[in-house]
N, C-alpha and C positions, 0 to 999 in steps of 0.2 A: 372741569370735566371736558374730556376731547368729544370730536364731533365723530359719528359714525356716518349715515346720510344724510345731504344735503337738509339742514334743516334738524336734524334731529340726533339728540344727545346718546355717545358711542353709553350703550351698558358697563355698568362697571362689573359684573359678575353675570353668568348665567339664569342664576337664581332669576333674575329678572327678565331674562329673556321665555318668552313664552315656549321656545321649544325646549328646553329644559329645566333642571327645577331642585338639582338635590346637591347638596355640600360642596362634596368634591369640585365643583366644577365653577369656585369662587374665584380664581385664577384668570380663568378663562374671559375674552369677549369676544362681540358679538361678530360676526362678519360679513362679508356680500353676498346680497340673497340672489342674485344672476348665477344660473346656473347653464354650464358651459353646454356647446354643440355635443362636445363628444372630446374624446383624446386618445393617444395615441400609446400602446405599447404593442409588445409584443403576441399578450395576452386578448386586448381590450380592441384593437386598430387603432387607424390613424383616426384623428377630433372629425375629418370629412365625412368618415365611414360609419359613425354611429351616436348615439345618445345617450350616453354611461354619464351622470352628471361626474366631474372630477373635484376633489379638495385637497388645498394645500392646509397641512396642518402644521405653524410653525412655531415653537417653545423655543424660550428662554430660559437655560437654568440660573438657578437663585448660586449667588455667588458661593466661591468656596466648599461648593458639594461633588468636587469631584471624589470624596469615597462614598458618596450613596449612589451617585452614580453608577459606581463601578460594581458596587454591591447589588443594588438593581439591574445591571447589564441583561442575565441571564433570561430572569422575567419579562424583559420588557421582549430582548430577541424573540423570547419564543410566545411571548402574545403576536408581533408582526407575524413571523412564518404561519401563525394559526388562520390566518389572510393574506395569506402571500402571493393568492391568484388576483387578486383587487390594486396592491400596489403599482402605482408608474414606477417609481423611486424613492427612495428612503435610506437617510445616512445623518450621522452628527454634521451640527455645525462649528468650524473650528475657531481660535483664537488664531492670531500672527506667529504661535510657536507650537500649533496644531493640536494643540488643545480641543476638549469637546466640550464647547459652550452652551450648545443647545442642541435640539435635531426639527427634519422635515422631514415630513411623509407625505408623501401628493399618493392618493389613492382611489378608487373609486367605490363611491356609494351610491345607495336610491336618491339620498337626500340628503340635505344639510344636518336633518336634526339623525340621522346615524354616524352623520362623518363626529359633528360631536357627542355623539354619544361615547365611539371608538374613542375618543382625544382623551376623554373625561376617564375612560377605564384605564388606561395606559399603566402598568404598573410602574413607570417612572412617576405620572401626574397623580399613581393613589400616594405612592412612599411621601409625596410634596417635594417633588425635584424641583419642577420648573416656576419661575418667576411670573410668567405669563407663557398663555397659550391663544394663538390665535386659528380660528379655522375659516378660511373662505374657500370661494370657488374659483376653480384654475382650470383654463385651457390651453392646451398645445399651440403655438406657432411656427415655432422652428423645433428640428427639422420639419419639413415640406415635407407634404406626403408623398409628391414626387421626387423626391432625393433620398 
């Protein structure tokens, strides 16, 4: 079993994590419970300017699914836009021959246990795309607020 904090064994599933608790969400582990100053978009401001907690949510898909992938596209798109004033950023991750291996969503929630709750709905993570998913917390560095 890997380690999550210092001292203490990463979850292997949600289910055991106290913020959440149902099926879907066996994939998933646990992530960092620091929850950023603030972050930046266009939307939200710069991490200096306020207190929006931020999560990056990152998946892996399970090999050889790019046609449920593709067949899931549609749903998952327009689960995002149905939140699409909360996102910083959101796109596939690719293979060396651009491929869509996985995806990130860095968006902003109250909390940790909404950002996974969002992860857990994903209609990519209900169809069972991803191999794992991880959800932590993420702050802005670069760019500067000044720049």
């Amino acid at each position: 079993m890997g380690m999550g904090f210092p001292g203490e064994p990463m979850k292997q599933s949600l289910r055991q994590d106290p913020l959440v608790g149902h099926d879907r969400a066996r994939t998933f582990r646990s992530g960092s419970r620091f929850l950023p100053e603030g972050v930046w978009t266009d939307r939200i401001g710069h991490a200096n300017n306020g207190g929006v907690p931020v999560f990056a949510i990152h998946c892996i898909d399970k090999p050889l699914q790019q046609d449920l992938r593709a067949a899931t596209r549609p749903e998952h798109l327009a689960y995002l836009e149905s939140r699409v004033d909360q996102i910083v950023v959101a796109g596939p991750l690719l293979d060396d021959e651009g491929g869509p291996i996985g995806s990130v969503v860095i968006m902003a929630f109250p909390d940790r246990r909404a950002a996974v709750a969002f992860a857990a709905e994903d209609p990519y993570a209900r169809a069972g795309l991803f191999a794992s998913v991880a959800v932590t917390a993420w702050r802005q560095v670069f760019p500067r607020e000044d720049t």
